[in-house]
C-alpha positions in Angstrom: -190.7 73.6 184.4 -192.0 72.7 181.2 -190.0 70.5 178.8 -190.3 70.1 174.7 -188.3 67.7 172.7 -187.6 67.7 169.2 -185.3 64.8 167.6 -182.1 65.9 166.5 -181.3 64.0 163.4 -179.5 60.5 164.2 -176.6 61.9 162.2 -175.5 64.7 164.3 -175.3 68.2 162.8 -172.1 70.1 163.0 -172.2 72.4 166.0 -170.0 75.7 167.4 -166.5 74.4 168.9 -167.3 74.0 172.3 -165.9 75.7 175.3 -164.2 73.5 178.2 -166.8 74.7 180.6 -169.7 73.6 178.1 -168.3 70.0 177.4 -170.0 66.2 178.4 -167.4 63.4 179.3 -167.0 61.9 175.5 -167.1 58.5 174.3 -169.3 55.8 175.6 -168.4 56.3 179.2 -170.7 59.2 178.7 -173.6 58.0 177.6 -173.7 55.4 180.5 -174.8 55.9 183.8 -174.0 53.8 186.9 -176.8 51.1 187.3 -177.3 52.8 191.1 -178.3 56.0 189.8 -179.5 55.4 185.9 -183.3 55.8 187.0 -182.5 58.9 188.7 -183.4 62.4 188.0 -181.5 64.9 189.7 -182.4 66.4 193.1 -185.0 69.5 193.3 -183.1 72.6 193.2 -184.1 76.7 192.7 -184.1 78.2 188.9 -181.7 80.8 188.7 -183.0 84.5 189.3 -184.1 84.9 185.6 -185.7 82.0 186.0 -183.6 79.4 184.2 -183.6 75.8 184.5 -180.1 74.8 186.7 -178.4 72.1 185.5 -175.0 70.1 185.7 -173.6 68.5 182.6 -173.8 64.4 183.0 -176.6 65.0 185.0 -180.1 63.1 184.2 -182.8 65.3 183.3 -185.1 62.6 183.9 -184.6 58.9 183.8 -184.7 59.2 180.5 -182.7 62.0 179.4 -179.1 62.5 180.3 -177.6 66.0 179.6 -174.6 66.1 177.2 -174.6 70.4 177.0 -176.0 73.4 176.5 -176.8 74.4 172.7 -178.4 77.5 173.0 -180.8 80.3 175.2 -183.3 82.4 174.0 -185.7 84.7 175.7 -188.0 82.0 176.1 -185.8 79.3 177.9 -182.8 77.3 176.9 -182.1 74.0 174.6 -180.0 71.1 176.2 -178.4 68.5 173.8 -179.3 65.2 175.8 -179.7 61.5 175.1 -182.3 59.4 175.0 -181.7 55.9 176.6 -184.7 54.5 175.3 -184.3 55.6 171.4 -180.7 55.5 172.0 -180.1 58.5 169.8 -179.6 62.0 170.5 -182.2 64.7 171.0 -182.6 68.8 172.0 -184.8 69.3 174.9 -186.6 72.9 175.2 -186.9 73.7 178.8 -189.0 77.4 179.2 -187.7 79.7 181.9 -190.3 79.2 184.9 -192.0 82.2 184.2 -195.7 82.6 184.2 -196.1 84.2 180.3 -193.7 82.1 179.0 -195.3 78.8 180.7 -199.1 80.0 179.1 -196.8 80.3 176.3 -195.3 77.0 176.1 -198.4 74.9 176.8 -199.8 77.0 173.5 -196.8 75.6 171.7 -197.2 71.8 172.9 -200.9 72.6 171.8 -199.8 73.5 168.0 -197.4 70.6 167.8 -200.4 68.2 168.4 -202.4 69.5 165.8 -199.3 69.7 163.2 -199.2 66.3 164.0 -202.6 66.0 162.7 -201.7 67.9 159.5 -204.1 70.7 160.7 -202.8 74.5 158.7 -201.2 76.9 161.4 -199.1 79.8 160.6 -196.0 80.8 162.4 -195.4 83.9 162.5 -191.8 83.6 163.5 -189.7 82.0 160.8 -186.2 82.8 161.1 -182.7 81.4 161.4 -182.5 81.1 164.4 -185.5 79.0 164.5 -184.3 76.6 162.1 -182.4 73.9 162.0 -180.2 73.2 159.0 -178.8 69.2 159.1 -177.2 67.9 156.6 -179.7 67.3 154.3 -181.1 70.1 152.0 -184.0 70.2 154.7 -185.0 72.9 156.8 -186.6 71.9 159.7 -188.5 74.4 161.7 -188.2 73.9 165.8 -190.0 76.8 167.7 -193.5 77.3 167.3 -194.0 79.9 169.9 -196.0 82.5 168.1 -197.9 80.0 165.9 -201.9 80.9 165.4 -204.3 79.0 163.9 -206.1 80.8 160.9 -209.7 81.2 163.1 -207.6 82.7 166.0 -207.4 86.3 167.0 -204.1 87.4 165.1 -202.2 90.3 166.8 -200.7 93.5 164.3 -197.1 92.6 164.6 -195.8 89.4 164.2 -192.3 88.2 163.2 -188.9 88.9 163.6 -187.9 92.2 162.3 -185.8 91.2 159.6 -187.9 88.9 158.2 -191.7 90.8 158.6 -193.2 90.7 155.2 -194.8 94.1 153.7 -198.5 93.3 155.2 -197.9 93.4 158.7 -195.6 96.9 158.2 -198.6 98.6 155.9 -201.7 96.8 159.2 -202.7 94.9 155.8 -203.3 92.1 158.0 -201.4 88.5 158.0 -202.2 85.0 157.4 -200.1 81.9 155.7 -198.1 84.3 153.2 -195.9 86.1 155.6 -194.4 83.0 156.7 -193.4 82.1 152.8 -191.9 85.9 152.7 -189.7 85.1 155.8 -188.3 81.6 154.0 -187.3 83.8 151.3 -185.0 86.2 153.5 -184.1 83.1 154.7 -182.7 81.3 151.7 -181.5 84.7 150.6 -179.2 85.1 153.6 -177.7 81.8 152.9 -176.8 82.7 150.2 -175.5 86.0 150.5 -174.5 85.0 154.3 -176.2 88.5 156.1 -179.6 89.2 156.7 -181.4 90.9 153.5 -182.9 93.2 155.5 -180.9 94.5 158.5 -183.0 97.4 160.0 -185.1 98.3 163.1 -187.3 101.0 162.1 -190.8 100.6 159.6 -189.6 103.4 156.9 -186.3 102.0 156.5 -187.1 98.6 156.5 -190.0 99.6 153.1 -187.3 101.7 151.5 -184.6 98.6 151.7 -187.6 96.8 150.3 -187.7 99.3 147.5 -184.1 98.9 146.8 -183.9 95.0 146.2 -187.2 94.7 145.0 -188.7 98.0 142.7 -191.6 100.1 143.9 -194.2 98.7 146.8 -198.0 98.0 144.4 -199.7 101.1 144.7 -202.7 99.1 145.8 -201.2 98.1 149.1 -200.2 101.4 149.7 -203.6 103.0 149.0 -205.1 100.1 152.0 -202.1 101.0 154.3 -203.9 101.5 158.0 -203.3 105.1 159.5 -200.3 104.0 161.4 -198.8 103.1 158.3 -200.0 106.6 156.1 -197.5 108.8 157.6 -194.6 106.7 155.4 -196.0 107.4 152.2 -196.3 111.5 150.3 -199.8 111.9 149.0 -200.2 108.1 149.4 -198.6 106.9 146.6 -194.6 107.2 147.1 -192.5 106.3 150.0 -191.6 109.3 151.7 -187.4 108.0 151.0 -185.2 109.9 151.5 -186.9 112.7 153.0 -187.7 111.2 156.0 -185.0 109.0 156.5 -184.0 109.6 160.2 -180.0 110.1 159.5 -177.6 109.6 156.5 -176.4 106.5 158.0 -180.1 105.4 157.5 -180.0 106.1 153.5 -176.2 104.7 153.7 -177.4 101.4 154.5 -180.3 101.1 152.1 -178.0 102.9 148.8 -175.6 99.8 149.6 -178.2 97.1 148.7 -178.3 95.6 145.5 -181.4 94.3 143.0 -182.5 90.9 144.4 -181.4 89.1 140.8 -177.6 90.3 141.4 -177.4 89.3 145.5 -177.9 85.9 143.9 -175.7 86.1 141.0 -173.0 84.5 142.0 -174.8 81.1 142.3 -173.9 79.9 138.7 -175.5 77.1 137.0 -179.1 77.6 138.5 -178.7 81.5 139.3 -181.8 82.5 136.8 -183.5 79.9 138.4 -183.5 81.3 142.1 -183.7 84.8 141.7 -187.1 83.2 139.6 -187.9 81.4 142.9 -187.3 84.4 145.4 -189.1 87.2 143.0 -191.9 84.7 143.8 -191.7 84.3 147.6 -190.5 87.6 148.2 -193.8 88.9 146.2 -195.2 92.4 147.9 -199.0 91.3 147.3 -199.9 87.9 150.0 -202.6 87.0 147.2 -199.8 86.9 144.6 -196.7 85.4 146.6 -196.1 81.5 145.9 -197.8 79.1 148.2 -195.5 77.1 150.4 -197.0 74.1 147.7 -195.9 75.9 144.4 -192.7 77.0 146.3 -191.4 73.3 146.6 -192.4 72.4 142.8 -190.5 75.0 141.6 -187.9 74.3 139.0 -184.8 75.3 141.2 -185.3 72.1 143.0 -185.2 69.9 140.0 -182.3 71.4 138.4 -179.7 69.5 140.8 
């Protein structure tokens, strides 16, 4: 078993109403242990068969950690809502399923959040939703690095969630710090808008709902498309939409998208503003997108 913790801001976040099966005893009774057993952690016992940690709510997860519940499971492992008797506060625990992959993976993880620590540049590869947190603050804190690479790493041809790859990786233009800025962007457009700016599962699609928000893809990324990536374009300059759209349901969903400026529009006093700030991070050329730096001095955060 291997364990990650990331704080949980001392103000605790709002969460989904909990189930009865999926609720710690509340109130201070539950955040105190018998003196008999507080150093305990609990007995040895078997993952489950997809190789999940087992657990009982009120249990210790070590001497330190007392589970409170369950906040969520991914495919990598699960996240327990504990708290810490020596901080006193509360915190979410990763534990990884106790599978071999996801193990190699995790100790890669633990690796990149020792050199953050040390300010070194990595890039994600994975920013999503899902792996974010959103307190109560305007901040938005990013808690899994699973697919992190450092820039002098071997970088595989697909990276990121679906909805959130940027143009490169779809066109095999190669990835690096930009993609992760493109992904924020979907990211800040979705809370806004409250769906997913690009809900698709298939390459052609997903560069023809990319037309649709955002105008025609540079013909200059098109011309340095890789070969896997040709066979979307007609004489490699125009995106073979609608023609090769693989149903009508397909050329349904990308007529019902909007320009980027009017999915935004409703935001009123600093509207101009964003759509400014997403034209930039949602930029088709890497070279040309705003860095994560020029992101955060943009004028949309000074205007509140």
């Amino acid at each position: 078993m291997v364990v990650e913790m990331e704080d949980v801001e001392k103000a605790r976040t709002r969460k989904r109403p909990r189930l009865g099966w999926d609720v710690a005893p509340s109130g201070p009774e539950a955040l105190q242990t018998p003196a008999k057993t507080r150093l305990l952690s609990p007995p040895k016992k078997d993952d489950d068969h997809e190789g999940h940690y087992c657990f009982n709510l009120g249990e210790n997860l070590t001497p330190r950690y007392k589970i409170l519940s369950k906040m969520g499971e991914g495919t990598f492992g699960l996240v327990l809502e504990c708290w810490d008797r020596e901080t006193r506060d509360y915190v979410a625990i990763k534990i990884v399923r106790s599978i071999h992959k996801y193990r190699d993976a995790a100790m890669i993880e633990i690796d990149i959040l020792q050199h953050l620590a040390k300010n070194e540049k990595c890039t994600s590869g994975c920013v999503k939703i899902r792996n974010s947190c959103l307190p109560k603050s305007s901040a938005i804190k990013l808690i899994d690095f699973g697919s992190t690479a450092f820039d002098n790493q071997n970088h595989c041809s697909v990276v990121s969630t679906r909805h959130y790859r940027a143009p490169e990786i779809i066109l095999g233009l190669g990835w690096s710090y930009p993609c992760d800025v493109w992904s924020v962007g979907c990211i800040l457009v979705e809370l806004c808008t409250g769906e997913a700016l690009f809900q698709t599962h298939e390459n052609l699609e997903h560069l023809a709902m990319m037309e649709r928000v955002l105008g025609s893809i540079p013909e200059h990324m098109i011309q340095r498309a890789n070969r896997g990536a040709e066979k979307y374009f007609l004489r490699g300059s125009r995106l073979n939409w609608p023609e090769g759209a693989v149903s009508r349901e397909s050329i349904r969903a990308v007529k019902k998208l909007d320009l980027l400026k009017n999915m935004v529009s409703h935001v009123e006093s600093t509207r101009y503003l964003l759509a400014d700030l997403l034209e930039g991070l949602l930029n088709y050329d890497p070279c040309k997108r705003l860095t994560a730096v020029q992101a955060l001095n943009h004028p949309f955060f000074e205007s509140k």
